[in-house]
Structure formats: structure tokens, C-alpha cells
N, C-alpha and C positions, 0 to 999 in steps of 0.2 A: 694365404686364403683364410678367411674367417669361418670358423664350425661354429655350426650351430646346434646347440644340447636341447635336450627336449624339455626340460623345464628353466634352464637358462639362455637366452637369445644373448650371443656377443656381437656387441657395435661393432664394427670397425670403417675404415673408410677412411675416405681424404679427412683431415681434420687438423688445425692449427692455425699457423698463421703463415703467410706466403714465403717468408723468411726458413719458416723450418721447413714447408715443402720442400724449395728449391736448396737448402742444404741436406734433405734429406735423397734427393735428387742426385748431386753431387756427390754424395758418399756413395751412393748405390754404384752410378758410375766409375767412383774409383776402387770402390769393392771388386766391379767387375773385371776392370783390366787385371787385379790381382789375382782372380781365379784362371783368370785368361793365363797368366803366368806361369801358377801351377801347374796347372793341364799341361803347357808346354817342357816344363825342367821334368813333370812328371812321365812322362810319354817319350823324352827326348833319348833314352837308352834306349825301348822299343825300338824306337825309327832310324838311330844309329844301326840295331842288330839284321833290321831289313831291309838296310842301304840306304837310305833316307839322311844319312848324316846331318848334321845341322850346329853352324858355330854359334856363337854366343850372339854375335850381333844376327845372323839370322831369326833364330828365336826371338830377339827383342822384338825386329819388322814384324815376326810374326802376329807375336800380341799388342804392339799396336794396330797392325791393319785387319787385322781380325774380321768378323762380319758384322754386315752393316747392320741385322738386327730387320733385317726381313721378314724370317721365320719368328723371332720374339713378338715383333708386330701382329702379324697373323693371328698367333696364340693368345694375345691380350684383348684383342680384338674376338674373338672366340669367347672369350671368357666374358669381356664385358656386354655382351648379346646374349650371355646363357641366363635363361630365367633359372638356374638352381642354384647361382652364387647371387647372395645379397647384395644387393643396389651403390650401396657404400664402398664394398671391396670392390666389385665392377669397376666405379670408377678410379678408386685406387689402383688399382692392376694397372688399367688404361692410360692413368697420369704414370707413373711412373714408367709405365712399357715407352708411350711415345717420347717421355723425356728422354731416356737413352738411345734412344731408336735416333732422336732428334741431334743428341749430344755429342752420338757416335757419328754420326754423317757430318758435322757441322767440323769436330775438332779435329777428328780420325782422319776421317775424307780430305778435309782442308791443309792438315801439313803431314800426310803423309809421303809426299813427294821427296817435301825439305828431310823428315826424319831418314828417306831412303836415302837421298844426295850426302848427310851428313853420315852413315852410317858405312859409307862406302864399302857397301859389298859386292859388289864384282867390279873392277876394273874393266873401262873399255880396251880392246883388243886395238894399237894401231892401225893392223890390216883391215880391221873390219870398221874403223872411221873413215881411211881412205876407199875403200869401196862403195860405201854408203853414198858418200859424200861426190864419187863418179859417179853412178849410179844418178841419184837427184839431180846433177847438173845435165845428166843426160834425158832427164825425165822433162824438166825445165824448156829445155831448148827445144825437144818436139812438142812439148805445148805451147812455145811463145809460137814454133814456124804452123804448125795445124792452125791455133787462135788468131793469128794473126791474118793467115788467106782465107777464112771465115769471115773474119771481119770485115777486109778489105772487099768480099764479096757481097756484102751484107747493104740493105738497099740506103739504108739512115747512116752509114760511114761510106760509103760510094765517093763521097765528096771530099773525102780526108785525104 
């Protein structure tokens, strides 16, 4: 956030060229997941001491799937509505807030699935595939027999 001194006013704001934005963008992004890190290795005795355990590859899922940057949103959005931060940082704050906001949903959201499939931390339970998996076919079959005498009763399939 830019201060402003009483006999010096300092610029600040969006300023450059689209290239350094969006690598400055980029860097911020990946600044962030590295705090995301810390916060976790940092905190990770804590939550071992109060039963929270957490292995290596857990912590990793953690700071990748991290938050989507909701609350950030909010706050940038805050700031760039407030008449007592200058106009220039406003919009700085707000480019930068929704790039990450944007960056994190787009990358985070989109292969967090893959990172959890590849990070294999919990094995499925046998028992509880084959259950599942009764369970569904049994779900299946009363909705084909329910959807089907529906149908069958229904006055546009009557003829079927």
C-alpha cells in the first residue's frame, strides 16, 4: 500500500508494461504458495502435538489446495472502493488481488484432483469399493424399475 507524506506524495500503481505485470503476477503467485509452505512445515509440530498429525505428502495437498482466495478477493475489493488509498494502488491491489484469486482457481482448482490421485494418500479400503459399488447397483436398478413404470405410464411413451 502506497503512504502518503505531507510534503511528499508517492505514485504508485499499476505501471509498466503487460509483460512485467503479468510476470509480476506470476511471481506473486509463486511467492504465495511458498508462504503457504512455511505456514505449513511451520505449524506442522503444533498439530502433530494436538493430534492433527500430518505426513509429508499431506502438507504438500495442503499448500497446493489451499484457499481459493475468497476472503483476498473481498479485501482487495475493500480497498479498491476505499477513498483513503490512492487511485493507482487501488487499482494495483485489485490487479494483483484478482490475478491470484483468478490464477489460484484456474491452476489449484483445475489439477488438484490429479495432484491428489498422484500423491496417493489414503488408499481405498477393498470392503469399502465392494460396498460402494452394491450399494450403486442397487440404487441403479430401483431407479431403472421406479423411471421405467413412470415412463411407461406417462401419456407421450404410452405407445412405446
Amino acid at each position: 500500500i502506497c503512504v502518503r507524506f505531507p510534503r511528499e506524495p508517492v505514485r504508485c500503481g499499476v505501471e509498466g508494461t503487460l509483460a512485467r505485470l503479468f510476470g509480476g503476477l506470476a511471481l506473486l503467485y509463486l511467492v504465495l504458495h511458498f508462504v503457504r509452505g512455511v505456514v505449513v512445515v511451520t505449524f506442522a509440530p503444533a498439530l502433530r502435538r494436538l493430534g492433527y498429525g500430518m505426513t509429508a505428502r499431506e502438507g504438500l495437498m495442503l499448500v497446493f489446495s489451499g484457499l481459493r482466495g475468497a476472503l483476498g478477493l473481498a479485501m482487495g475489493l475493500f480497498v479498491e472502493h476505499n477513498e483513503y488509498i490512492e487511485a493507482d494502488a487501488a487499482r494495483s491491489i485489485a490487479f494483483y488481488t484478482s490475478g491470484v484469486v483468478f490464477l489460484t482457481l484456474v491452476i489449484n482448482g483445475g489439477f488438484v484432483d490429479e495432484v491428489y490421485k498422484r500423491l496417493n494418500l489414503y488408499r481405498p479400503s477393498q470392503y469399502r469399493i465392494r460396498h460402494l459399488t452394491k450399494q450403486l447397483q442397487k440404487v441403479e436398478m430401483e431407479c431403472q424399475n421406479r423411471g421405467l413404470r413412470k415412463l411407461q405410464r406417462h401419456w407421450f411413451f404410452k405407445q412405446c
